[in-house]
N, C-alpha and C positions, 0 to 999 in steps of 0.2 A: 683404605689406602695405606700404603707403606709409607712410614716419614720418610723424610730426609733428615741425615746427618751431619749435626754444625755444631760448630765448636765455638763455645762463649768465650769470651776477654778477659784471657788469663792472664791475673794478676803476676806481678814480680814474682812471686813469694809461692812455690809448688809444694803443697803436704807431700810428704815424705809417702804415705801413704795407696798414692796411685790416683785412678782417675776414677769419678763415677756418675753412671747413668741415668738422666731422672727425665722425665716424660710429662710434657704439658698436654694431656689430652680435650681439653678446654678448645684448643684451638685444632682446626681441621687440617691445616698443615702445619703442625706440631710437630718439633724434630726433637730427636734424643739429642740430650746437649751434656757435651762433657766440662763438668766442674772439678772443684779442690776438692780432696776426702782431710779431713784432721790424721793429721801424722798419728802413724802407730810403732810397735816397739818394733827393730828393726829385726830381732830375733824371730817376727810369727812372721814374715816372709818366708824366711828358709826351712819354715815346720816341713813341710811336704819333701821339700831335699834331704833332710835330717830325718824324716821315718824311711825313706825308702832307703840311704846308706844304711840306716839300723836294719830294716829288712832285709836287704845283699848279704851284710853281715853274719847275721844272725841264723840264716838260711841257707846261709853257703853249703851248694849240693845238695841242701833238702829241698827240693818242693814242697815236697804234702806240709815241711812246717811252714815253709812261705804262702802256702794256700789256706793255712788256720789263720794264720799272724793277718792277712793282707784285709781281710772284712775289719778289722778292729783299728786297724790305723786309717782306712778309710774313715770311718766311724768318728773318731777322733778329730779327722781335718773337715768332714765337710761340710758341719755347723759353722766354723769358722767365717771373720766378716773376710779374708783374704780368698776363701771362697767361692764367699756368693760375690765377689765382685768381680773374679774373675768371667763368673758365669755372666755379669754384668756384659763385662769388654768383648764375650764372643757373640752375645743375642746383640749389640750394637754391631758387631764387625759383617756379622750377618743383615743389618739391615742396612747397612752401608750399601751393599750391594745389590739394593732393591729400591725401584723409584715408583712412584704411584704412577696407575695409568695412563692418568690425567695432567696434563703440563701447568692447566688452568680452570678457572671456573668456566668458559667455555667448553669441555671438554676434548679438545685438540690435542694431541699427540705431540710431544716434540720431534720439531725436526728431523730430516733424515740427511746428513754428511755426504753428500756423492762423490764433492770431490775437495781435495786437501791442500796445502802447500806449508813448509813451513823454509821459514827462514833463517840463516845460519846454517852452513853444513857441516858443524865440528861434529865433535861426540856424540852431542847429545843429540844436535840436530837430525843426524842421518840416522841413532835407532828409532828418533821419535819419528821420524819417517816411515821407520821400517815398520812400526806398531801400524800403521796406514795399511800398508802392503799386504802385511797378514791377516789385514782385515778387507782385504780386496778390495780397497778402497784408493782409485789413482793420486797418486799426491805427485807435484809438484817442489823441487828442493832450491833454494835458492840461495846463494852466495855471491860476493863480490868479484868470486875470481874462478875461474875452468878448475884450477889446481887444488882450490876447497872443495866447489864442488867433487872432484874426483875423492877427495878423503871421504866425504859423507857417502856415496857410493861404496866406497871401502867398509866402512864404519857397518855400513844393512848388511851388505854381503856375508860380513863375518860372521852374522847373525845367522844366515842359513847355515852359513859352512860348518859351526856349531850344532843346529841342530842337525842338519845332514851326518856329521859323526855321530851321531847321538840314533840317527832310523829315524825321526819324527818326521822328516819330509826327502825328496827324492831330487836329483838333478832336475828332473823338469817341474816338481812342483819350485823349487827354487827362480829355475828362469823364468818361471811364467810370471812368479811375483814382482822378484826384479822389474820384470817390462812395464810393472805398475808404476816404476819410480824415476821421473824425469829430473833432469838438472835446468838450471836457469842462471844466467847473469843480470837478469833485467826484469822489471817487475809485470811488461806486457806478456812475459812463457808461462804465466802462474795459471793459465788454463781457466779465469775466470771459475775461483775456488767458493764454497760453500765456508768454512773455517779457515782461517791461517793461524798456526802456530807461532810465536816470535821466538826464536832460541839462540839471540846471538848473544855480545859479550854483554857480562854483568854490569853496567855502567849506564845507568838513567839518562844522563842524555844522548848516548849511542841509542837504547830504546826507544826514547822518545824521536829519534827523528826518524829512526826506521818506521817505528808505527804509522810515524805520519804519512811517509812516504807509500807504506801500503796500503794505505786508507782509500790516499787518489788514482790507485789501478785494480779494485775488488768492489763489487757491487753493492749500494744502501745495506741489502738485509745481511754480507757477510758477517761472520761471527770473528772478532780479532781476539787470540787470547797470549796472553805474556807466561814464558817457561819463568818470570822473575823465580827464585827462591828466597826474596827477600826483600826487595824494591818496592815501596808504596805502587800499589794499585790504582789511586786516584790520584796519582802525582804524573804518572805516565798520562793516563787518560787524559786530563788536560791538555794532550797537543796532539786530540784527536774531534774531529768536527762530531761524531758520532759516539760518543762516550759511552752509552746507551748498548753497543753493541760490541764493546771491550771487557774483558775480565781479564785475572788472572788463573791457568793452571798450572802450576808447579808439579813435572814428572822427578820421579828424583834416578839418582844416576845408579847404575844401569838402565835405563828407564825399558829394555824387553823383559828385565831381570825383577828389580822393585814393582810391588803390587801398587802403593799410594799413591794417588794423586792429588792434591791440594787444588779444589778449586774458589778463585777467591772472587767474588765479586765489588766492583765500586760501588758509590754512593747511586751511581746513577742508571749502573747495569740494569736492563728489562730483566726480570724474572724467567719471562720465557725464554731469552740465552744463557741464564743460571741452571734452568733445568736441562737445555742443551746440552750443555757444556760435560752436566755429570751423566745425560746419557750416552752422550760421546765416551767419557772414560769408561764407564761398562762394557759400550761394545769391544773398547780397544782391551779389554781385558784384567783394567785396572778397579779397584776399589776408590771411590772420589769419597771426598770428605770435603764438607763443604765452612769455610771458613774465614772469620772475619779480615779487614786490610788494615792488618796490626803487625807490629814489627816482629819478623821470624814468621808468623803466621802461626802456625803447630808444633811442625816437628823441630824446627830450629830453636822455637821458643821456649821445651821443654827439652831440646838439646845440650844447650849451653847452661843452662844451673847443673843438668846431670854431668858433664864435663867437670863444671867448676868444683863438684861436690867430690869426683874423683880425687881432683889436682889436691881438696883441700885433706880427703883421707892419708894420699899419699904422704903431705906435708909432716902429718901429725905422726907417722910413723905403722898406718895401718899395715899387718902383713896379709900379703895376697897369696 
């Protein structure tokens, strides 16, 4: 079987160095788990930048000497550890996008999605909607007001209108998908949904009471998941009878446009809606990564040191 990909409890403190891939084959569902690498010299990053400028250079207008030169600078970079670690990050990013057949020692299948809703119709809400749509999957949108909903309607739309300039799809493949995407004021139009998505404001107990609230109009086995990008995971859960059947996934913004998806699960999440969850991000096109309910979770938490490290080159007078 294919692992799954989870990301260990990255400490404060990020090697300079990047990320790397190590493999517990010991265990049957064994995932590639990214750790700290020991900081290295900031110079053998940019080796591969700095031979191919010398190469440009050097070759300018010749080929045949760019075609002698180009075997010997390969040569040169791909013993390097910046290379095998790259090779590291692409056979993990590839198996990102692979789940074992199996959900369980049962051998059952994870679930299948029929039908959707998610809640909040802002930005985000109506392309995660629209990620439904393309997936000919009916979803359900739901907002507090006709006039949000109408934006999140707006929001999918521009998404075809987009690829329609672009040829990938046609007026009628458009409408037909549209007709997949319903509005809602109220939590009885949600069409008795398979998943709900939560996408409304960043503010835990705005979440928390909406969750709760969708909890009492969607059936035992629904799957509830939080768009949080941020928000404890098992702090929301808590003002859910069914804890068991909540996670988090974090689309990130564009979310027709961004490949990642974060899925995080609680203390208390069943397994088999962990493996749901990321074969729902698959289908909808996305890469899931699966990851613990720690603060920032991934990308936020190896965000903000790389921000900081900016602010602090800029400080010292680095020229860009």
């Amino acid at each position: 079987d294919e692992p799954f990909f989870e990301v260990a409890d990255i400490g404060p403190d990020i090697g300079a160095a990047g990320l790397q891939i190590e493999h517990d084959i010991a265990d049957p569902l064994s995932r590639p788990v990214i750790g700290e690498l020991p900081a290295a010299p900031g110079l053998e990053h940019g080796k591969a930048r700095i031979e191919q400028i010398g190469l440009l250079g050097a070759g300018a207008g010749r080929v045949d000497r760019r075609m002698l030169d180009e075997p010997y600078a390969f040569g040169r970079l791909a013993p390097t550890r910046i290379s095998k670690n790259l090779v590291d990050l692409y056979l993990a990013r590839e198996a990102a996008k692979k789940l074992p057949a199996a959900s369980g020692g049962n051998g059952s299948r994870p679930r299948t999605f029929r039908r959707a809703a998610v809640l909040g119709a802002g930005v985000m809400g109506g392309k995660i909607a629209w990620l439904f749509t393309k997936l000919g999957t009916p979803v359900a949108m739901k907002d507090i007001a006709w006039p949000a909903v109408q934006k999140g309607y707006r929001s999918a739309y521009e998404v075809y209108r987009e690829l329609q300039r672009k040829g990938r799809f046609d007026r009628r493949e458009t409408n037909l998908r549209m007709h997949l995407l319903s509005g809602a004021v109220d939590y009885r139009s949600l069409m008795r949904p398979d998943v709900v998505v939560e996408a409304v404001v960043e503010k835990l107990e705005v979440k928390k009471k909406v969750l709760a609230e969708v909890e009492e109009h969607v059936r035992p086995d629904t799957v509830i998941a939080s768009n949080t990008s941020s928000l404890s995971i098992e702090e929301m859960a808590g003002s859910l009878k069914r804890p068991e059947r909540f996670l988090g996934m974090h689309f990130f913004n564009p979310p027709n446009r961004m490949p990642l998806v974060e899925v995080i699960p609680g203390r208390r999440t069943e397994g088999e809606v962990v493996r749901a969850a990321m074969q729902l991000a698959l289908q909808l096109g996305k890469t899931p990564v699966l990851v613990k309910d720690c603060p920032g979770f991934l990308v936020n938490r190896l965000l903000l040191p790389y921000l900081n490290e900016a602010a602090r080159m800029a400080g010292e007078g680095v020229d860009y």
